[in-house]
C-alpha positions in Angstrom: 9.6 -10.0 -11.0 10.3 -7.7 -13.5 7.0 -9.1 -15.6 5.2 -7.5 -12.9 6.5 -4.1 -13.8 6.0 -4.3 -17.9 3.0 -7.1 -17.8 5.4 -8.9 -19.9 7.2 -12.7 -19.5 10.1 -12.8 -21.7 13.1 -12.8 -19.6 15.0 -10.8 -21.9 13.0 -8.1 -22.0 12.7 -8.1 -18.4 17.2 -8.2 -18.1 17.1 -5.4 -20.3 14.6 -2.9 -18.3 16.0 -3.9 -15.1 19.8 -2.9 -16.4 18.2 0.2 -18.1 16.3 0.9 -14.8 20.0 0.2 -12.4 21.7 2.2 -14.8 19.6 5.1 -14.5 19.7 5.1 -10.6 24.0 5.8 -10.6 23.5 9.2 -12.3 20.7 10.2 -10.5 21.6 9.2 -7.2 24.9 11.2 -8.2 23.3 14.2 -9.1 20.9 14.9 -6.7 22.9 13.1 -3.7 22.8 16.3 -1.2 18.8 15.7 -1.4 19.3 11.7 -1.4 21.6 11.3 1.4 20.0 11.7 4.1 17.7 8.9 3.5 20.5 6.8 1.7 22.3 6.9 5.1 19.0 5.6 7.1 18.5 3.0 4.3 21.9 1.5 4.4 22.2 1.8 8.3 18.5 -0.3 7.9 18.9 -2.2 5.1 16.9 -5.0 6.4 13.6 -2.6 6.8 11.4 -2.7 3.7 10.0 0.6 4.9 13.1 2.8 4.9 14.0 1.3 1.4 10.3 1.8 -0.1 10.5 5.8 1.5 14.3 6.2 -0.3 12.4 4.6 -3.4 9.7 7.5 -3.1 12.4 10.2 -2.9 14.5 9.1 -5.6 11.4 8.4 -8.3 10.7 11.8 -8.9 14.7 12.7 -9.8 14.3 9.9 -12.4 14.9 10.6 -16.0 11.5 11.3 -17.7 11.2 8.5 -20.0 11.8 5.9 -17.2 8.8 7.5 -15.0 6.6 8.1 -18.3 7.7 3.8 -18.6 7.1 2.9 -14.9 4.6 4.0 -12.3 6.0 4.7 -8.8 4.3 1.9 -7.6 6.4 -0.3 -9.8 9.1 1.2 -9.2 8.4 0.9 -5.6 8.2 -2.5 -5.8 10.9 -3.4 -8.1 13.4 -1.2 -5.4 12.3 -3.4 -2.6 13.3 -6.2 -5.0 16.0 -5.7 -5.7 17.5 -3.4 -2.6 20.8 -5.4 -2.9 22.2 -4.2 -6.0 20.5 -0.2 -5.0 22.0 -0.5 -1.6 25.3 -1.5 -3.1 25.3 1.3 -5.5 24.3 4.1 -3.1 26.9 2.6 -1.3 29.6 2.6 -4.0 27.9 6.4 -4.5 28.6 7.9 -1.0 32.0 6.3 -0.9 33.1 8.3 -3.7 31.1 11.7 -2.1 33.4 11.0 1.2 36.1 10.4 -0.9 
């Protein structure tokens, strides 16, 4: 899980950096949407397909803030998206809504 991405084991920490890492994706996917989209709509239209969600994962790491890409290697981020592509899925999804809205 998350260990894999900090090398740590303490659940805690592990919440923490994965609520820190969510929260950072809202803004971002937010702000640079007209860029995200496209591949937002071919990841929710294929949600099942780890390869659409790993190449939205690849186009939204580098509109990350700083200090999470300094923290976390694409990689690992890579990995933790695939992860966890419920809660991203759902929050692109929440995301566009209110871009249609």
């Amino acid at each position: 899980m998350l260990s894999s991405l900090t090398g740590k084991d303490n659940g805690a920490e592990n919440s923490d950096l994965s609520n820190k890492i969510m929260s950072s994706l809202e803004p971002t996917i937010k702000e640079h949407w007209p860029k995200i989209e496209p591949y937002a709509d071919k990841a929710l239209a294929a949600a099942q397909n780890d390869e659409t969600i790993e190449m939205l994962a690849r186009k939204v790491y580098p509109f990350l803030p700083m200090l999470v890409r300094l923290a976390i290697k694409e990689d690992k981020f890579v990995a933790f998206t695939l992860e966890h592509k419920g809660p991203l899925l759902a929050k692109i999804a929440e995301v566009k809504a209110k871009q249609n809205s």
